[in-house]
C-alpha positions in Angstrom: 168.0 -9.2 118.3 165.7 -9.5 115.2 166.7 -7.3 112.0 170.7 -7.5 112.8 169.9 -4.8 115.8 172.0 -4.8 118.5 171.0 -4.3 122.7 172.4 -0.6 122.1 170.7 -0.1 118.5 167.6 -1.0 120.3 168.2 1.0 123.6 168.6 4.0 121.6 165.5 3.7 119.0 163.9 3.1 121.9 165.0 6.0 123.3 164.3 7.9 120.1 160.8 6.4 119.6 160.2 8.4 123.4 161.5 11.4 122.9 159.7 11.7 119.6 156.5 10.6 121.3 157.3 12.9 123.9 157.4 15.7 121.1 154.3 14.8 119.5 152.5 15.0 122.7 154.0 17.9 123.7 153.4 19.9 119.7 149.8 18.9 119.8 148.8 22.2 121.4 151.1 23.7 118.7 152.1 27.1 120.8 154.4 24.5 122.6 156.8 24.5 119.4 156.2 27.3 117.0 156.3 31.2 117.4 153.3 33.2 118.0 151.4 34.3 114.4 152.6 38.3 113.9 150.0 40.6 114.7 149.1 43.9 113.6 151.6 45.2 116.0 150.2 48.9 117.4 153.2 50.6 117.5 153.8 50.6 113.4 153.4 53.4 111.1 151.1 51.7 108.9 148.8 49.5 111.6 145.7 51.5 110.8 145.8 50.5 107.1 147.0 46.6 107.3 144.0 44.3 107.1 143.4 40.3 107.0 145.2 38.9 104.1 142.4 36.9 102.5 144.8 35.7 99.8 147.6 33.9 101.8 147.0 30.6 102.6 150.5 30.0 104.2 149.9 31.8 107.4 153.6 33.1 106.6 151.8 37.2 106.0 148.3 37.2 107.5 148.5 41.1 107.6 148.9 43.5 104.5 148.1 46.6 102.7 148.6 47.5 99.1 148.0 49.7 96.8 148.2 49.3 92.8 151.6 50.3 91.9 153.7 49.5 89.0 157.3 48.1 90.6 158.7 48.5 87.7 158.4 52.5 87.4 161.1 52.7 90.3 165.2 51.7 90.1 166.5 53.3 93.0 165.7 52.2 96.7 166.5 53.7 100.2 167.1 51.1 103.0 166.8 52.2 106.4 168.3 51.1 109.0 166.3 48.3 110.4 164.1 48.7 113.9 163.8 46.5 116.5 159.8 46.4 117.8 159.7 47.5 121.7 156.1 47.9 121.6 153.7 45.9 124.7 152.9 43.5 121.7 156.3 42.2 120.8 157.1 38.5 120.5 160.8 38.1 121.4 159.7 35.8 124.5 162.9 35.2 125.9 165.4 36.0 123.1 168.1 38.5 124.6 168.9 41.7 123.4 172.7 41.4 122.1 170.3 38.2 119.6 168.1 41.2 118.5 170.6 43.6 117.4 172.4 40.8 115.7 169.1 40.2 113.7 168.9 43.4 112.9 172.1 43.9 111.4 171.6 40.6 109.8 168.5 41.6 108.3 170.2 45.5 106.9 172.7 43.2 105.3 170.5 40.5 103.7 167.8 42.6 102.4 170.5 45.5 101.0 172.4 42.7 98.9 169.7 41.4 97.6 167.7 44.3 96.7 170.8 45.5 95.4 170.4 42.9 92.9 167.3 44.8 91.3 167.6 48.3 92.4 170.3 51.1 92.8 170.6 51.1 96.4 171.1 55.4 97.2 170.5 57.1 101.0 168.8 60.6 99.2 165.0 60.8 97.9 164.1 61.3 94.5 161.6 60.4 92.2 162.0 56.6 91.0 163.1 55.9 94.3 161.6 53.6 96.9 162.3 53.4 100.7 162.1 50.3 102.3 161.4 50.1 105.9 162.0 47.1 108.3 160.5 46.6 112.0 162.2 43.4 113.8 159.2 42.0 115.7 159.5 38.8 117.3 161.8 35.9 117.1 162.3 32.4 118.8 165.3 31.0 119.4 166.1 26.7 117.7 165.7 24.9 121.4 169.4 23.8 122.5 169.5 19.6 121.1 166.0 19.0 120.9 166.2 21.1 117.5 168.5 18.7 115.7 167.3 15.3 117.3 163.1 15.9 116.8 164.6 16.2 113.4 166.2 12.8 112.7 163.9 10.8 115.7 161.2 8.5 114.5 158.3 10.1 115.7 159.9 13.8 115.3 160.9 13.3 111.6 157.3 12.3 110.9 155.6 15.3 112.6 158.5 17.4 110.9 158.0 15.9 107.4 154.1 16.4 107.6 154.9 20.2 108.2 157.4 20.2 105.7 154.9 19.0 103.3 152.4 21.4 104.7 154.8 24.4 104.3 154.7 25.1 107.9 156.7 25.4 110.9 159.1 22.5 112.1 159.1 21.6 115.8 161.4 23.3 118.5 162.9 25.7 115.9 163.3 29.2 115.8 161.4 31.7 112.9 161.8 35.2 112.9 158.7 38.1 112.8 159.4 41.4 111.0 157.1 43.9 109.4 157.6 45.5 105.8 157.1 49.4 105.2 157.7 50.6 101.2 157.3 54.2 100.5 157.4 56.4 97.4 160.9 57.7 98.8 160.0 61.4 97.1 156.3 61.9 98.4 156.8 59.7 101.3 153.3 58.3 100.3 152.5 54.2 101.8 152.8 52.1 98.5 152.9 48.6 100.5 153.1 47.0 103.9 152.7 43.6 105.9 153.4 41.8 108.5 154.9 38.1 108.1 156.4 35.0 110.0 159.8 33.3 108.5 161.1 29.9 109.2 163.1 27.1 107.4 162.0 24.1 106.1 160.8 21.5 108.7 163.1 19.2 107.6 166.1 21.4 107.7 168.8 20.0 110.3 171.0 22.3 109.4 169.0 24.9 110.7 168.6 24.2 113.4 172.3 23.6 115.0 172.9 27.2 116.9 170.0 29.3 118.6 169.8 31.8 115.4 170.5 29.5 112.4 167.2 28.9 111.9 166.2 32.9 112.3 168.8 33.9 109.6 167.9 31.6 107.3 164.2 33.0 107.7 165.4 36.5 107.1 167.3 35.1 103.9 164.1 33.6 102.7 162.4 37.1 103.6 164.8 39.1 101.1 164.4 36.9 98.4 160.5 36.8 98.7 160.3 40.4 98.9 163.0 40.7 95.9 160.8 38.8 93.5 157.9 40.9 94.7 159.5 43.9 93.4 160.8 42.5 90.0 
């Protein structure tokens, strides 16, 4: 064979160069491989106020509302407990319920220990004091194989490495969809919300191993965005 490949080498890039072609084809239509865009989901607190969000260009928070508020005025934060969206308009597709609660409790943990980081984290209002709302969405589920392999195929790495590039979502992988609520925690009065979509990098195999890898580390990248928005 030429280039030192053997029969098998070649049966299996062969094999590869299908499945990847099979992927391309099939991610074309892009709703075949990514999660729907969140939505201003009608069952939130704040959906009346969140508007088009002229100013991200990721696609990652296309809803928001904010008011001019100085972060820096406020040390203390309430957490609650996180919700799980069971509105008409959710976008859990098919993920089960035992996968939502796990987010949930994933995303409690994650954003208290990193919040914790920059603000006293206390359960009582008072003034200084934010409270920090979270509504788990949506969520997909990393496809079983497929995940891992359209990530080191031929024609799957490529269409994963453009979106990697692009900052955008990888093939067959999962991403989670959440809403953020803050509140002056004394006068209960809206200071911030939005909508957003979180995902790992395209390229990331090791994401993409188990059906919630790639959900978690969404959520993780969710805390630390937020985080630095609060500095």
């Amino acid at each position: 064979m030429p280039f030192g490949i053997s029969k098998a080498g070649a049966k299996s890039l062969i094999k590869n160069l299908k499945v990847g072609a099979a992927l391309m084809l099939a991610c074309s239509s892009v709703a075949a491989c990514t999660t729907p865009d969140p939505t201003v989901y009608s069952g939130l607190a704040s959906a009346s106020q969140l508007q088009p969000n002229s100013e991200d260009k990721t696609g990652r928070v296309p809803y928001r509302y904010q008011t001019k508020v100085n972060w820096s005025q406020y040390n203390r934060i309430i957490v609650d407990p996180v919700a799980v969206y069971n509105g008409p308009d959710n976008q859990f597709g098919k993920v089960l319920e035992k996968d939502k609660a796990f987010l949930a409790n994933y995303m409690q943990v994650q954003f208290t220990e990193k919040l914790k980081t920059r603000f006293a984290v206390v359960s009582t209002p008072a003034p200084a004091t934010l409270r920090l709302h979270l509504t788990l969405t949506g969520a997909k589920a990393t496809t079983a194989v497929l995940g891992t392999v359209t990530r080191i195929d031929v024609a799957g790495g490529l269409y994963n490495t453009v979106q990697a590039v692009r900052g955008r979502e990888g093939s067959m992988t999962g991403s989670v969809n959440y809403a953020v609520e803050i509140y002056d925690a004394a006068s209960n009065r809206l200071l911030s919300s939005y909508v957003t979509k979180q995902y790992p990098n395209a390229m990331n195999i090791g994401a993409s191993f188990t059906a919630m890898d790639a959900s978690m580390v969404g959520i993780r990248k969710g805390a630390d965005a937020l985080r630095a928005e609060l500095k």
